[in-house]
N, C-alpha and C positions, 0 to 999 in steps of 0.2 A: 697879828690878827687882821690888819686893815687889810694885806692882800688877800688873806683868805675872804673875808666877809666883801671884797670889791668883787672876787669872782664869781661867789654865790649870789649877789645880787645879779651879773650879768649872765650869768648861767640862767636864774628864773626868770628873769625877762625873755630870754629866748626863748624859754620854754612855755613861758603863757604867751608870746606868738604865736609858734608852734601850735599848740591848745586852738585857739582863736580860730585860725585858720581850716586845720582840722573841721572843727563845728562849723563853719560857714558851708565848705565841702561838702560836708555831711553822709559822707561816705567811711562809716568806723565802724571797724569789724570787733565785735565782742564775744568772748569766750568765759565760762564758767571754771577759775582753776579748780572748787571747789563748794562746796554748797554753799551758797551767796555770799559767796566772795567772787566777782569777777574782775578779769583785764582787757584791756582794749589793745588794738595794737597800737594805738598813741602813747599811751600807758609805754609799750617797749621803745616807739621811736624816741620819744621825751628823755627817757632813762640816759638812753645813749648819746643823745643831746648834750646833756646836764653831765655825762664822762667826758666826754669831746671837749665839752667847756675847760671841765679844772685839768684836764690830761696839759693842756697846753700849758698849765701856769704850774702846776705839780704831778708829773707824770709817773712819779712814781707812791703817792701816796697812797693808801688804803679808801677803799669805796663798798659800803654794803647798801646795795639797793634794793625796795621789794621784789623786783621782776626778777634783776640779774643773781641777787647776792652778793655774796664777797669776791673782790678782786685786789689786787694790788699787794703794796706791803703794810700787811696790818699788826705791826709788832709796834709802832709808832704814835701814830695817828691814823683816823678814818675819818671819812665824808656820809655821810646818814641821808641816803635818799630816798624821797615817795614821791615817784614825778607825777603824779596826781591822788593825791588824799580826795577821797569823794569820785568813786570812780564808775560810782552809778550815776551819781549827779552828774557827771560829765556825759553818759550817753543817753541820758534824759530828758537832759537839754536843760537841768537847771542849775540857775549860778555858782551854785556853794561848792564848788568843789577850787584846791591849791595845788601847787607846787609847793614843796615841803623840801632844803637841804639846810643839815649843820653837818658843823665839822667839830672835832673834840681831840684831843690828849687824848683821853682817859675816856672811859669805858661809861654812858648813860651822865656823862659832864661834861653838856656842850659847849661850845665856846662864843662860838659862831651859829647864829640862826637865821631864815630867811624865808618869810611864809608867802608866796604872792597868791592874789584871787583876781586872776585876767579879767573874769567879767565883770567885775567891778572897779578893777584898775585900782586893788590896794594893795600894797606893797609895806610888809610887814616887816624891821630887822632890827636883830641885836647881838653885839659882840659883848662879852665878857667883862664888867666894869664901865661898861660905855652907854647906859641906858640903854631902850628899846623906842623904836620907832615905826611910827605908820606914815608915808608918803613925806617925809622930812621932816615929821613933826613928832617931838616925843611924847609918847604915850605914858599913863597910868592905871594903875588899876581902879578899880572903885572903893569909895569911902564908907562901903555898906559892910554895917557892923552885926544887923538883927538878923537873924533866919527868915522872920515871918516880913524883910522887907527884900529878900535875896531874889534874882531870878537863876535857877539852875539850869546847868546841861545836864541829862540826864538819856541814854543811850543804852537800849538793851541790848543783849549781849548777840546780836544777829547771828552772826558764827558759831555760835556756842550753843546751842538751844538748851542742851545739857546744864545751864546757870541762867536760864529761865526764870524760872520759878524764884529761886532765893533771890535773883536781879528787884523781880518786879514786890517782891514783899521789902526789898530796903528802897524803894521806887515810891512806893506808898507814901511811906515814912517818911523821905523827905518831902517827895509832893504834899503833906498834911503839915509839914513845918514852915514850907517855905512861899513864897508869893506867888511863882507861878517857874515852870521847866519851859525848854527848851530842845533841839534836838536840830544840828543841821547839816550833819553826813560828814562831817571833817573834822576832825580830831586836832588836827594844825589849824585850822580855822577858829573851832571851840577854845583853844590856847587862846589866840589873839585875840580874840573880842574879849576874854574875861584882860588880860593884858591891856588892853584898850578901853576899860572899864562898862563893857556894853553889857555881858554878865558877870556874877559873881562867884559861881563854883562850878565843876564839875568831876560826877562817877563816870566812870565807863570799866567794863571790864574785859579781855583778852585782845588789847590790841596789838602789835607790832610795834617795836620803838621806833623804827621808821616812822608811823604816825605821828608820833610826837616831841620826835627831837627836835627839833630845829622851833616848834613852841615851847616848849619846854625853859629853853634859854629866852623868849623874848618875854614871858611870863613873867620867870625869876627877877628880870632884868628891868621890867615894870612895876617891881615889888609884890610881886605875888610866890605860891608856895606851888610848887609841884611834888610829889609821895606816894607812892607805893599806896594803894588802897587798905594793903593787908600787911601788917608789918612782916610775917613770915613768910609773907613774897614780893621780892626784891625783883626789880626790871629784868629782865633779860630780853635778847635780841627781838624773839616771838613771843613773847607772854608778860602783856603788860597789864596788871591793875591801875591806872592810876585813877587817885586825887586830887584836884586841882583848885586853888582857889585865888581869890585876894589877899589872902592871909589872914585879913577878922575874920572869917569864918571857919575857918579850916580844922582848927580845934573841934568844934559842934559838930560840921558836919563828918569829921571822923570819928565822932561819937553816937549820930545815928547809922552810921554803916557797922560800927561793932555790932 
């Protein structure tokens, strides 16, 4: 796992260059794939970046990324990328948006994760067994046990308008349980700060596992819990409910979302 996780770190550094640069420029073209969901074309240069990258060190390994998809051989293993998680935030012009790649065995069980936030210069990672860290220093999650001293991520379902409605009635519910929500365009970001102990749970509903692999593992790996929202639906590639917490919590709060 050390060369997998040395490459994914040097793949996202190039790519929040990349990023950076970009923005200073300030020349990015944005297209609408779909009802507010957009891409930029850095969004597509970053992707192929972040291939470029692990091509040279595993040329033949499987790669599913959100722009490109699938390539490679993916009978094996695959590489999980979102060469930018927050891709409004990036043509916005504000900070919260990452670079998101893991790599896994097995299908939604990362191994390797790698979250970086250029314009902050954090740099989020964790391999399988080996703790999780932010900028060399390992991270935890928080020690917050009550509901009513939680801060939550909480994320309507933008894509989705169609889980509107029942989104913001289990929204309610926990905003009246808990201290106060959160909300900062990046699903890989929202992993590490609860990972980092900055909050302490999060809903979201219909993301991409590309959003959230590569936190996924720096979570777990910080001792926290990542789960399927809905027990009778399980991750797949484009439709993810997830859960996410510190682990005290996660029991409750999958008790106000039933």
């Amino acid at each position: 796992m050390k060369t997998h996780l040395d490459v994914a770190l040097q793949a996202a550094r190039r790519a929040g260059s990349y990023a950076l640069g970009a923005e200073r420029n300030g020349a990015i073209s944005v297209r609408m794939k779909e009802a507010n969901d957009y891409v930029t074309d850095v969004d597509i240069q970053i992707e192929q970046l972040i291939k470029d990258t692990i091509r040279l060190s595993f040329p033949h390994d499987g790669i599913f990324g959100e722009e490109g998809g699938e390539s490679g051989n993916l009978q094996s293993n695959r590489w999980v990328i979102d060469p930018i998680d927050g891709t409004t935030n990036f043509f916005r012009g504000m900070p919260n948006y990452t670079i998101s790649i893991a790599w896994e065995e097995e299908p939604f069980h990362p191994l390797v994760g790698v979250v970086f936030n250029p314009r902050h210069n954090e740099l989020f990672w964790a391999a399988k067994g080996q703790g999780a860290f932010l900028n060399g220093q390992k991270i935890t999650v928080s020690s917050v046990r009550e509901l009513n001293q939680a801060i939550v991520v909480l994320v309507p379902p933008h894509r989705r308008r169609d889980l509107a409605d029942s989104y913001f009635e289990t929204m309610n519910t926990i905003f009246k349980a808990t201290s106060d929500i959160r909300s900062f365009g990046s699903c890989a970001l929202e992993l590490s700060y609860i990972a980092s102990g900055r909050v302490d749970g999060y809903y979201e509903r219909a993301l991409g596992y590309y959003d959230m692999a590569a936190g996924m593992i720096i979570l777990q790996e910080a001792g926290g819990i990542v789960t399927p929202a809905f027990e009778d639906a399980p991750f797949s590639d484009h439709s993810c409910d997830i859960l996410a917490s510190n682990g005290h919590l996660h029991r409750a709060l999958s008790s106000l979302i039933a």
